[in-house]
N, CA, C and O atoms as a DFTB+ gen file, in Angstrom:
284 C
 N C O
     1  1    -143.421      31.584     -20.345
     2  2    -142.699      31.463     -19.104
     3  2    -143.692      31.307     -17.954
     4  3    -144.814      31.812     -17.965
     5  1    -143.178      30.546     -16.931
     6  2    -144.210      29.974     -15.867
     7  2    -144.310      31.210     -14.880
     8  3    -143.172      31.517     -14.526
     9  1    -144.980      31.775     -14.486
    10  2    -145.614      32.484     -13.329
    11  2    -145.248      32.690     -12.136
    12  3    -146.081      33.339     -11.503
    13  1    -144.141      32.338     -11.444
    14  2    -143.722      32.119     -10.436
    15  2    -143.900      32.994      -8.632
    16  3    -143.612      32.758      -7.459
    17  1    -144.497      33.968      -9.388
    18  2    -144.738      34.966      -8.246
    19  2    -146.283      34.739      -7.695
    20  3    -147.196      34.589      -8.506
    21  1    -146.489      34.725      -6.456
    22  2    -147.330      34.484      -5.680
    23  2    -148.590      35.544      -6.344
    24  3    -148.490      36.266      -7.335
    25  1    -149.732      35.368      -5.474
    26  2    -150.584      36.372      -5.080
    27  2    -150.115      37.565      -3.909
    28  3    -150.006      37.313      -2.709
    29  1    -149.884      38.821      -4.493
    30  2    -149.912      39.651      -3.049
    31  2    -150.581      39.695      -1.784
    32  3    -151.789      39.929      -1.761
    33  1    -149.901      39.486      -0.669
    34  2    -150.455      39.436       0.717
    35  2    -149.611      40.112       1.710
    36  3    -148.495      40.437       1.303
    37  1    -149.877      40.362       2.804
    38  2    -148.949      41.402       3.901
    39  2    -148.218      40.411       4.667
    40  3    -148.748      39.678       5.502
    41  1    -146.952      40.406       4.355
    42  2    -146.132      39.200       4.717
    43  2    -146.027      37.742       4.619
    44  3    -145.445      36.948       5.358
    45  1    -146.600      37.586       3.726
    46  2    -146.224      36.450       3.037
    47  2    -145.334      36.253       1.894
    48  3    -144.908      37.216       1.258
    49  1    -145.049      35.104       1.622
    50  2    -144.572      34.587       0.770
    51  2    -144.595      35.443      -0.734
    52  3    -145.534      36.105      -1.175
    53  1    -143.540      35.258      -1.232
    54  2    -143.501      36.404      -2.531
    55  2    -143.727      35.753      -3.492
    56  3    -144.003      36.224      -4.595
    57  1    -143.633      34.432      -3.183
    58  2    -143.636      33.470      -4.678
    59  2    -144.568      32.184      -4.312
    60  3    -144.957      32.055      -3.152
    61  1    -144.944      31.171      -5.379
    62  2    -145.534      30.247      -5.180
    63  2    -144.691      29.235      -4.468
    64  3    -143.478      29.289      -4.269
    65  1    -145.618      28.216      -4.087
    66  2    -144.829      26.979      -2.874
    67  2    -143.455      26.396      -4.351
    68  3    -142.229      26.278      -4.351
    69  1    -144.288      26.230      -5.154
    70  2    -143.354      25.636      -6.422
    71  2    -142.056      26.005      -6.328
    72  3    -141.030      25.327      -6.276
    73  1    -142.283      27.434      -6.310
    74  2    -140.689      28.117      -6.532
    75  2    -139.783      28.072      -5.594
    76  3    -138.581      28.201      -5.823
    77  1    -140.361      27.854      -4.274
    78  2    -139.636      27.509      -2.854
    79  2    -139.059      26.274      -3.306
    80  3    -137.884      26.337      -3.668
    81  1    -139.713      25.028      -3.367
    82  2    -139.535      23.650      -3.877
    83  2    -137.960      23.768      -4.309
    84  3    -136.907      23.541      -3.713
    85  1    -138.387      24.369      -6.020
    86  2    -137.490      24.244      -6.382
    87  2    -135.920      24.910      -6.190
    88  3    -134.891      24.346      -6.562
    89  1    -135.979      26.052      -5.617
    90  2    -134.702      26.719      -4.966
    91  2    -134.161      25.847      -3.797
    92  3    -132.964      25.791      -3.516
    93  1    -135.017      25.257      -3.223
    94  2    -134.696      24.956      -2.024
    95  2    -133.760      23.434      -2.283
    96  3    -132.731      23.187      -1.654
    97  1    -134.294      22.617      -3.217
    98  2    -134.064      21.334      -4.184
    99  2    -132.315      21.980      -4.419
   100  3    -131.452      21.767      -3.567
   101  1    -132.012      22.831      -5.806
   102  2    -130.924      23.493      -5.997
   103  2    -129.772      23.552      -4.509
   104  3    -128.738      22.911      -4.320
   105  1    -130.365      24.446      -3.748
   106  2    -129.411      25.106      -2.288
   107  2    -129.184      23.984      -1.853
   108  3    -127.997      23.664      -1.901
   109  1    -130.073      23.039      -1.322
   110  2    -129.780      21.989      -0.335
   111  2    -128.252      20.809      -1.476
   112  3    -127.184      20.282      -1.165
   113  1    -129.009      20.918      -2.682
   114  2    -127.682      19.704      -3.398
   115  2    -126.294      20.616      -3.497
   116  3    -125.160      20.142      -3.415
   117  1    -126.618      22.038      -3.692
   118  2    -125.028      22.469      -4.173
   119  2    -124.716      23.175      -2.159
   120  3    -123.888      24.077      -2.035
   121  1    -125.276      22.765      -1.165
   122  2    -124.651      23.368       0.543
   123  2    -123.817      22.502       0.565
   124  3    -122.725      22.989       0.859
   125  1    -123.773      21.287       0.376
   126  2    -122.605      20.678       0.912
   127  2    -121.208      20.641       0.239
   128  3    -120.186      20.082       0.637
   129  1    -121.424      21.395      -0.910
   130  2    -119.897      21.701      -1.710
   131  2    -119.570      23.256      -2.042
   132  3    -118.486      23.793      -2.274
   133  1    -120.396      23.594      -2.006
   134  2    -120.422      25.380      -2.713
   135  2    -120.380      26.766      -1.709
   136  3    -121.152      27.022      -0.784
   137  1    -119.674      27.259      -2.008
   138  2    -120.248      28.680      -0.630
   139  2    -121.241      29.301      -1.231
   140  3    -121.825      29.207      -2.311
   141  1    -121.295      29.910      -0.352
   142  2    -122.741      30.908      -0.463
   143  2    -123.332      31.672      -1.940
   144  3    -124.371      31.712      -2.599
   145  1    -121.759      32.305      -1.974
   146  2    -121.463      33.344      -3.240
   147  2    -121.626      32.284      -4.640
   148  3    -122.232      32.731      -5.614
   149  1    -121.171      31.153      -4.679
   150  2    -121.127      30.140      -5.775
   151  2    -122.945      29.930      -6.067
   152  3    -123.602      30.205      -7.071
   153  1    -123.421      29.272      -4.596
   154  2    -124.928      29.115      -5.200
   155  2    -125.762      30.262      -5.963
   156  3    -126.675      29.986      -6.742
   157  1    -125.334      31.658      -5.645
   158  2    -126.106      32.994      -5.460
   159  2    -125.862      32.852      -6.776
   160  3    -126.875      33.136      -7.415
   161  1    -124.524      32.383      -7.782
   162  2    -124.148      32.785      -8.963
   163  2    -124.428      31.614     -10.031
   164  3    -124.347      31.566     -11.259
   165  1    -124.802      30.663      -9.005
   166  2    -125.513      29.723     -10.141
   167  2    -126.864      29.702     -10.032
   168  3    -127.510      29.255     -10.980
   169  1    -127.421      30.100      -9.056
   170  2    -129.059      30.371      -9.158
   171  2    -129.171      31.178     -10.475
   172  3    -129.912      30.977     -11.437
   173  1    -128.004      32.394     -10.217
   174  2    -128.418      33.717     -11.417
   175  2    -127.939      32.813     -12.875
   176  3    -128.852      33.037     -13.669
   177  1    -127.585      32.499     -13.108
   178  2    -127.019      31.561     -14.267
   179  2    -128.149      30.753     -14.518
   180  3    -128.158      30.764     -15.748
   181  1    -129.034      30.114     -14.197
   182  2    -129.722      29.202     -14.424
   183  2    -131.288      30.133     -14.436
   184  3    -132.288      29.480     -14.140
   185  1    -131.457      31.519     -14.752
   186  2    -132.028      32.213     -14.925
   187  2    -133.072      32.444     -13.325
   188  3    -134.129      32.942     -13.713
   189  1    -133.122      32.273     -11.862
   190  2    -133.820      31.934     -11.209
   191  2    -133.703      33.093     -10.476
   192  3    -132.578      33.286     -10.016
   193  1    -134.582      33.955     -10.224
   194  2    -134.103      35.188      -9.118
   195  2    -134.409      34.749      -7.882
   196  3    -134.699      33.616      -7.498
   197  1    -134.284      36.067      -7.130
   198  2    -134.271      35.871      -5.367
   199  2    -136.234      36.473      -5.347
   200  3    -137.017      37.190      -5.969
   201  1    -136.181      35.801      -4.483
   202  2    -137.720      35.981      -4.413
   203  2    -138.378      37.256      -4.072
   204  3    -139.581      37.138      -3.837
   205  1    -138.007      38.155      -4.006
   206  2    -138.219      39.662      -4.440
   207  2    -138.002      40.117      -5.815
   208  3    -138.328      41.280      -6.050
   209  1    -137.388      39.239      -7.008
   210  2    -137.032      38.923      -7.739
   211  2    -136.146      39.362      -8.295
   212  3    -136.382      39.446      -9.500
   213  1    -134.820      39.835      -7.908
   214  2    -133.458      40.839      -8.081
   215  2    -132.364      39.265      -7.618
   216  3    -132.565      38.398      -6.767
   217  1    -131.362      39.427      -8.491
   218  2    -130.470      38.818      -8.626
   219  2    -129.946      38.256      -7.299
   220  3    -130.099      39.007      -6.335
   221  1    -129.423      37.207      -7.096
   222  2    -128.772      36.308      -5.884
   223  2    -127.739      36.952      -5.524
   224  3    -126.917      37.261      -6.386
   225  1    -127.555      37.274      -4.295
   226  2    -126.319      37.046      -4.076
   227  2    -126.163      36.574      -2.418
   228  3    -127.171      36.484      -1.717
   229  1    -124.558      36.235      -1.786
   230  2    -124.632      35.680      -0.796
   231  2    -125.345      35.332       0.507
   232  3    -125.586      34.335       1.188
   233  1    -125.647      37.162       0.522
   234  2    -126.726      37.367       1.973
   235  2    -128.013      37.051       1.345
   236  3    -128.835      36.792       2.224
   237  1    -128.517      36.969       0.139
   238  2    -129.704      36.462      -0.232
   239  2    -129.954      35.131      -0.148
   240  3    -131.131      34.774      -0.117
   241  1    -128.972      34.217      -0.100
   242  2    -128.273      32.616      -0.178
   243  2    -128.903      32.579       1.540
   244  3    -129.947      32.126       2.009
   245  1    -127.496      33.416       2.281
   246  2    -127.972      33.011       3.418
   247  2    -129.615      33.274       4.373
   248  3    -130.114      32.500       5.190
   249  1    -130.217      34.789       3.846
   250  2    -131.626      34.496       4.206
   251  2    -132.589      33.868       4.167
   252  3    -133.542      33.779       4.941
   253  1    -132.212      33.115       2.657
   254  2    -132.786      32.157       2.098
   255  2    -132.951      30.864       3.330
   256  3    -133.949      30.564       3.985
   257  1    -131.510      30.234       3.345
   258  2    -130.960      29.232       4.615
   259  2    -132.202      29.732       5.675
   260  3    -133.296      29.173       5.754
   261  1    -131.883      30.616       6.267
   262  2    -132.204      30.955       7.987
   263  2    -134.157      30.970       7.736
   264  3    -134.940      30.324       8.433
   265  1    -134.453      31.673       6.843
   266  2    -136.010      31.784       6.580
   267  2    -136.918      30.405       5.985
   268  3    -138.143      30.336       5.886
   269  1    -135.937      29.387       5.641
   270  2    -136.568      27.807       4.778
   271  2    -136.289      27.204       5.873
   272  3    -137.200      26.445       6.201
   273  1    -135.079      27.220       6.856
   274  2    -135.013      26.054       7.709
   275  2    -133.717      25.410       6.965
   276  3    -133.403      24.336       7.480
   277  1    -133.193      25.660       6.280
   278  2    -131.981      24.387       5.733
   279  2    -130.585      24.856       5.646
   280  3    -129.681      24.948       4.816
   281  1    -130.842      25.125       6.964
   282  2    -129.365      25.577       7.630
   283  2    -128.202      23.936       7.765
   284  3    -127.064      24.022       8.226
């Protein structure tokens, strides 16, 4: 399994640029049809955690949004 978690640093990023990429790829194709709660539950379905690495859910969806820019 690929590595996905960053190097530790004091406020940074928890994960590699990769893993941003690819969540961000996912959120942006399923925002224009899905609510919040739907993406949170197909991230977790498709085995992908929240970048603290604990399961998706809505307000994790939306911090996600407000902290990437792809509101």
């Amino acid at each position: 399994m690929l590595n996905t978690f960053a190097r530790p640093q004091f406020a940074g990023k928890a994960r590699t640029p990769e893993y941003y990429v690819t969540v961000s790829r996912i959120v942006e194709t399923l925002r224009e049809t899905a609510s919040l709660a739907t993406i949170a539950q197909h991230l977790n379905s498709v085995g992908i955690s929240s970048p603290r690495g604990k399961p998706w859910v809505k307000q994790t969806v939306a911090n996600f949004l407000r902290q990437t820019s792809l509101k």
